[in-house]
C-alpha positions in Angstrom: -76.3 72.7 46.4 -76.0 70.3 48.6 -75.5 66.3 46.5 -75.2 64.6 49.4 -79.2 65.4 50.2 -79.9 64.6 46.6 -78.5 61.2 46.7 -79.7 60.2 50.2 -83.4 61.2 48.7 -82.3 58.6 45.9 -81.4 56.0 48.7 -84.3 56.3 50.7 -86.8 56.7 47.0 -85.2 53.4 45.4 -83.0 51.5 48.6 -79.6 52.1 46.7 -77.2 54.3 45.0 -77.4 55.7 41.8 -74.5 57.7 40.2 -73.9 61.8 40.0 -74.5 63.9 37.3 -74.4 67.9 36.9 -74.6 70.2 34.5 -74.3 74.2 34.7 -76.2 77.2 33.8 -74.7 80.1 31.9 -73.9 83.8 31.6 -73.3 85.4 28.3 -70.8 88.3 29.2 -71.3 90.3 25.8 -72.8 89.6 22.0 -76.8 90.2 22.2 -79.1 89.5 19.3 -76.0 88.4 17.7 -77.1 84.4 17.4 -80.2 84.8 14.9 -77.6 87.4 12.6 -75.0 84.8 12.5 -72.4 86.5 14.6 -70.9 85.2 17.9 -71.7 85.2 21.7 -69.5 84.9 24.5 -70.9 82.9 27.1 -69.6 81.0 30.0 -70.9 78.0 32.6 -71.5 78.9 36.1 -71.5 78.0 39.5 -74.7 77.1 39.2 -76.3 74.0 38.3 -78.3 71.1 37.9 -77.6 67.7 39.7 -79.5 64.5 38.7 -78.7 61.0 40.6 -79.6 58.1 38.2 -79.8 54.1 38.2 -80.7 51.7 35.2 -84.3 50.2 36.4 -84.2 47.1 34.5 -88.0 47.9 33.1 -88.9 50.3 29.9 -90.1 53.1 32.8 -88.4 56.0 34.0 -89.4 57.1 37.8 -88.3 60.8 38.7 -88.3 62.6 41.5 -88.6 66.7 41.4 -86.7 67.3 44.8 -86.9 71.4 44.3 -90.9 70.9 44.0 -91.0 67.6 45.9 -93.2 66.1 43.1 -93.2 62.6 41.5 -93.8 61.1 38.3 -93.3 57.6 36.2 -93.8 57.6 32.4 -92.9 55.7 29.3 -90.9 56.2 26.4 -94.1 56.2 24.6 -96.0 58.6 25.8 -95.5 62.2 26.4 -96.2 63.1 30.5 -98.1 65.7 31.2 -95.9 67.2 34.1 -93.8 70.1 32.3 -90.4 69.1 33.8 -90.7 65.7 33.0 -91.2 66.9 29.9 -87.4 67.9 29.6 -86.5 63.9 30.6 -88.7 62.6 28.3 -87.6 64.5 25.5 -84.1 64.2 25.8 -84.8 60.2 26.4 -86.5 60.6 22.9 -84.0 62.3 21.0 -81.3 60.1 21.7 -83.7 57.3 21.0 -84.1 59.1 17.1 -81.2 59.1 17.2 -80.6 55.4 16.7 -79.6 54.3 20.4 -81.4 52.5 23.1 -82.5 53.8 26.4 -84.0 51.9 28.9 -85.5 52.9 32.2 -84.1 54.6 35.1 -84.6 55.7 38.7 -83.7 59.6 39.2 -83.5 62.5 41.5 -82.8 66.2 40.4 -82.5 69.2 42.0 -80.3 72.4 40.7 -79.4 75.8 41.8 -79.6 77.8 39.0 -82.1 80.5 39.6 -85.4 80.5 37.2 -86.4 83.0 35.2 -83.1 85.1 36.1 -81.7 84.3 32.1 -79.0 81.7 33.5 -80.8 78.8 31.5 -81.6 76.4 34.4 -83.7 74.3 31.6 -80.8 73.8 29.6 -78.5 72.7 32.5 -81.6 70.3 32.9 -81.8 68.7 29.3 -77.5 68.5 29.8 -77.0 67.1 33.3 -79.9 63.9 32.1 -78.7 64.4 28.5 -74.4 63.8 30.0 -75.9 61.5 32.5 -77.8 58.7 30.2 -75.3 59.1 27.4 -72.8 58.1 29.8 -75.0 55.6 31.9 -75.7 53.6 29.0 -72.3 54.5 26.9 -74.2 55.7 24.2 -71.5 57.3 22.4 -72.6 60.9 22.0 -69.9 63.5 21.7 -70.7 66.6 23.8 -71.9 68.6 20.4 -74.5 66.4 20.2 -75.4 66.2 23.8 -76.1 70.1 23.1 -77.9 69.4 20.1 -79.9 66.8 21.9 -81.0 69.3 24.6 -82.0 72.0 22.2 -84.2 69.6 20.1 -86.0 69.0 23.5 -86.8 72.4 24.0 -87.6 72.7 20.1 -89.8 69.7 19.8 -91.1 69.0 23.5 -91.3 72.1 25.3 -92.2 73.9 22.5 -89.3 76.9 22.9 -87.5 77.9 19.6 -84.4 77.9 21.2 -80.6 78.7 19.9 -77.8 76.4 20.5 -76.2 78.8 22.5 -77.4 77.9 26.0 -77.1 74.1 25.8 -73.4 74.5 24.2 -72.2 76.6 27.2 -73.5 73.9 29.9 -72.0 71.1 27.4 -68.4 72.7 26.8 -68.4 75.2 29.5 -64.4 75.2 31.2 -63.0 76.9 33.9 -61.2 79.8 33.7 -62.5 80.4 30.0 -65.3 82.1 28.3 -66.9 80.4 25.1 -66.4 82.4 21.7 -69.2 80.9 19.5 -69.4 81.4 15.9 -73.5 80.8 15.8 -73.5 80.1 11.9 -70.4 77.7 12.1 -70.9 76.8 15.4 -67.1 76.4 15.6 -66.1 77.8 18.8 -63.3 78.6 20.9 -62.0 79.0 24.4 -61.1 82.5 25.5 -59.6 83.6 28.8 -61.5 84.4 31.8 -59.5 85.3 35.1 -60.8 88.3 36.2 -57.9 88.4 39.1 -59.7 92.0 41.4 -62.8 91.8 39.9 -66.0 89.5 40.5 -69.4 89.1 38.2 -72.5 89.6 39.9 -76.3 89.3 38.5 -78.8 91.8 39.6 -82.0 90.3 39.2 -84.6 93.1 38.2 -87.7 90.8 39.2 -90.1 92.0 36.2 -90.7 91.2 32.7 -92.7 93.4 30.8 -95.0 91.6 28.3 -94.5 92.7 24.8 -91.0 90.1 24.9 -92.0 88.1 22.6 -93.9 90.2 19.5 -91.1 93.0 19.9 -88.8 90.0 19.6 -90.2 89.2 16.3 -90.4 92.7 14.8 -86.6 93.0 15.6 -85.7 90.0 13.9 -87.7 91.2 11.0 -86.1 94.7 11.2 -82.7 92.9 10.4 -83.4 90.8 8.1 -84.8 93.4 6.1 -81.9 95.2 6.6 -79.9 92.6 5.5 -82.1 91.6 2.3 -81.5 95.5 1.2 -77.6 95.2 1.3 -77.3 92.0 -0.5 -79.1 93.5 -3.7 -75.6 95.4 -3.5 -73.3 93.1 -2.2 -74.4 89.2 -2.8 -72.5 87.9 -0.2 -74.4 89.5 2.3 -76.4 86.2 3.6 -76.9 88.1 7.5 -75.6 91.1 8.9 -72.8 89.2 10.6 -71.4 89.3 6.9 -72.3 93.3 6.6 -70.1 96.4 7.2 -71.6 100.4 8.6 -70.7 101.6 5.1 -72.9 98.6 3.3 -75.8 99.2 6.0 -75.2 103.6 5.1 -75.7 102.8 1.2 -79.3 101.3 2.1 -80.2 104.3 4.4 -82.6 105.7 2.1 -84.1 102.2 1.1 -85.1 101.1 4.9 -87.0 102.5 7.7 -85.2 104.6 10.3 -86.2 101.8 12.7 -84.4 99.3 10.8 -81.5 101.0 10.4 -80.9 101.5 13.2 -81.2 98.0 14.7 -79.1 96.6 12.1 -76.7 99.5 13.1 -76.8 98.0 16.9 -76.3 94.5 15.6 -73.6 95.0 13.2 -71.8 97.5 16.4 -72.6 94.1 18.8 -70.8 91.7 16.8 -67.6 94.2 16.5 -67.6 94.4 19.9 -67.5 91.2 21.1 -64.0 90.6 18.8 -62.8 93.7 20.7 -64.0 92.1 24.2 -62.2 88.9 23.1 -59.0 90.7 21.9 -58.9 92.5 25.6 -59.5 89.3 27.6 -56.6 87.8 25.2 -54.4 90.5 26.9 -55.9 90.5 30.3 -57.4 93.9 30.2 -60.7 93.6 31.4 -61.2 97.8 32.1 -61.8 97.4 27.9 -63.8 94.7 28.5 -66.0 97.0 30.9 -66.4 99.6 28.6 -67.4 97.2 25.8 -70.1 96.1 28.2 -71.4 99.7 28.7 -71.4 100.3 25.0 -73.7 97.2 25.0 -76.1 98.8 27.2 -76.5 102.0 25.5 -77.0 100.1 21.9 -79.2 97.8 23.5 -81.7 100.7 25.5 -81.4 103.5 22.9 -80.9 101.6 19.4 -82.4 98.1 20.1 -84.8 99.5 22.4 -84.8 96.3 24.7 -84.1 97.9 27.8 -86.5 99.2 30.4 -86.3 101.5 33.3 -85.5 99.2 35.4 -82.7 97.8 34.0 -81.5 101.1 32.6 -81.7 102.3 36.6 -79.6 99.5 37.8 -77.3 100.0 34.6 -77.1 103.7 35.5 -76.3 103.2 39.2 -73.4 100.5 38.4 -72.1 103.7 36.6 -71.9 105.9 39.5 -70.7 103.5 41.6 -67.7 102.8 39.1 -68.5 99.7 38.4 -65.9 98.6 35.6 -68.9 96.8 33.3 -72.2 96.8 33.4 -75.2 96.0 30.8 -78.4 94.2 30.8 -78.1 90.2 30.0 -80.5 88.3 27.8 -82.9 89.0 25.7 -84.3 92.7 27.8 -87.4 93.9 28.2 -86.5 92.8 32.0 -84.4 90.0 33.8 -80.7 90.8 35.3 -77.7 93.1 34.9 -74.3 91.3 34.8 -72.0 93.3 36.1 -68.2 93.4 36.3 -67.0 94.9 39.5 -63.6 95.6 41.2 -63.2 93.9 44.5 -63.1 96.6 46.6 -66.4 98.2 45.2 -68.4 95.4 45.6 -70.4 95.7 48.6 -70.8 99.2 48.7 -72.2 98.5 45.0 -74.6 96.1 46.1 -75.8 97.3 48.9 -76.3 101.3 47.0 -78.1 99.2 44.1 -80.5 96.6 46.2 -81.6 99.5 48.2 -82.1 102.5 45.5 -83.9 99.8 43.5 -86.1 99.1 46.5 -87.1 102.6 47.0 -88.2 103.8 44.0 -89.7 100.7 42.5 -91.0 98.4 45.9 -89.8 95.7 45.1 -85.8 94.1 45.8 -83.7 93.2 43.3 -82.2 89.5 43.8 -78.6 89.0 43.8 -76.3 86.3 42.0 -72.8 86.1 42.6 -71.7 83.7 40.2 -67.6 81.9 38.8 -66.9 80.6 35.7 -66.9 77.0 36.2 -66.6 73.2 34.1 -69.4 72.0 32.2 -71.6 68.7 32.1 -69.2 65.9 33.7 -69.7 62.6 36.6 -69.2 63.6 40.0 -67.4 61.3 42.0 -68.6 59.4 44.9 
């Protein structure tokens, strides 16, 4: 992304400069389904972001320009706009202003490079890069667990999307050279090692989404806390199956369905494996790491059943390629791959996958290279 366009579009908009502002999008390398159980994710902030270049107005109204759409709009910090993205400035204006402090207006231009609808959160690198941006602009005080908080309340209360915290913390607290490990009950976290030293992570972008997302997501949560509900009759400690064991989820088999079972097997398997992906990058060995991410894959298409032949094709041909991890990303039912991949394999991997995919479904896959990288933070001039 290029700021220099982004704030010469400010100059030109407003006749001066404003300051710099970005924020990232995220990757999650392993832990799926894991957030709503209480267990952890792993995610990290890419080299992809948001950019917003913002000056105090001296008025109570906010005037923003769209640059990826090329659309303007001006609103209060009364009344709700009606365009969806402003939506996003609006509401984190709002929350802050619950919060107790005082914004005022502002003169902005955004623009981001965070693909949408590839499951790299470019709305919450939105809500950060404005939430980081005013907070600082107007030296509001906010630590960067709020800011996150902030930004997920927007989607929540504005946007109408029952978000986790997850997405919003990565962009806040995201570091270089480090993966996030996020305890979602606690939400105490920690920084884990990420120099993959021979290897790169690329997306493959499937390009469909089958429709039954969000009612299948539902019925899964259901199936778990179901599960769940059965052990703790047994063991009363039991408050999500982050806190159950196999053998506590085996002494319920006859009391559940076979279908709950077995997604509370998958979930209680997830959460296990992400300590054992942690404890390898702790020690550099990211071949374990790999194989945690194909054991991810499998649990996720043949126990949580939120795969689909797509992603299951793509999965398969990062296996035959020797692709050192591979597994779908997100929530399923289509979106990306991430994928782990020595070097030296790399382009024969991409260009075997992009093509294969193209033949037997008609349509290309897209393609995201992406680095671990900071989080929200000022760009200097």
């Amino acid at each position: 992304m290029e700021v220099k366009t982004i704030r010469e579009k400010f100059k030109s908009l407003y006749g001066s400069d404003g300051a710099t502002y970005t924020s990232p999008g995220r990757i999650n390398l392993i832990g799926e389904h894991t957030d709503y159980n209480g267990g952890f994710v792993l995610p990290g902030a890419i080299d992809k972001a948001m950019y917003c270049v913002i000056k105090p107005n001296g008025s109570d109204r906010i005037r923003a320009y769209a640059m990826d759409l090329s659309e303007t709009d001006e609103f209060g910090l009364d009344d709700i706009p009606v365009k969806q993205w402003s939506k996003y400035i609006f509401g984190v204006c709002n929350e802050m202003i619950k919060r107790g402090k005082k914004v005022e207006g502002f003169d902005c231009v955004f623009a981001g490079d965070v693909p949408l609808g590839a499951g790299m959160s470019s709305s919450a690198a939105l809500e950060s890069c404005f939430g980081f941006a005013i907070n600082d602009m107007y030296g509001l005080g906010f630590d960067r667990f709020e800011l996150a908080l902030t930004g997920q309340a927007t989607e929540h209360n504005y946007v109408g999307v029952k978000c986790g915290i997850m997405d919003q913390f990565a962009s806040c607290f995201g570091k270089e050279g480090s993966l996030i490990r996020l305890d979602c009950r606690s939400l105490e976290y920690e920084y884990v090692p990420f120099d993959p030293a021979g290897y790169r992570l690329v997306l493959l972008n499937t390009c469909v989404a089958h429709e039954l997302a969000s009612s299948a997501y539902n019925k899964r949560r259901e199936s778990c806390e179901n599960a769940a509900s059965h052990i703790r009759k047994y063991h009363p400690e039991v408050e999500l199956l982050r806190d159950a064991t196999l053998d506590m989820l085996k002494e319920v088999a006859n009391e559940v369905s076979a279908e709950d079972y077995i997604r509370a097997e998958f979930v209680i398997e997830e959460i296990q494996r992400l300590q054992d992906a942690c404890k390898a990058l702790e020690q550099g060995d990211y071949e374990t790491v790999g194989k945690k991410m194909y054991e991810t894959h499998i649990g996720l298409s043949r126990k949580y059943e939120v795969s689909c032949e797509e992603l299951d094709f793509l999965n398969n041909i990062a296996r035959e390629c020797g692709v050192t991890g591979s597994r779908v990303m997100g929530g399923g039912f289509g979106g990306c791959t991430i994928n782990l991949v020595k070097d030296g394999l790399y382009d024969g991997f991409i260009k075997r996958a992009t093509e294969a995919y193209e033949q037997k479904f008609k349509i290309k896959p897209k393609v995201y290279g992406v680095v671990i990288r900071d989080g929200a933070r000022k760009l200097q001039e």
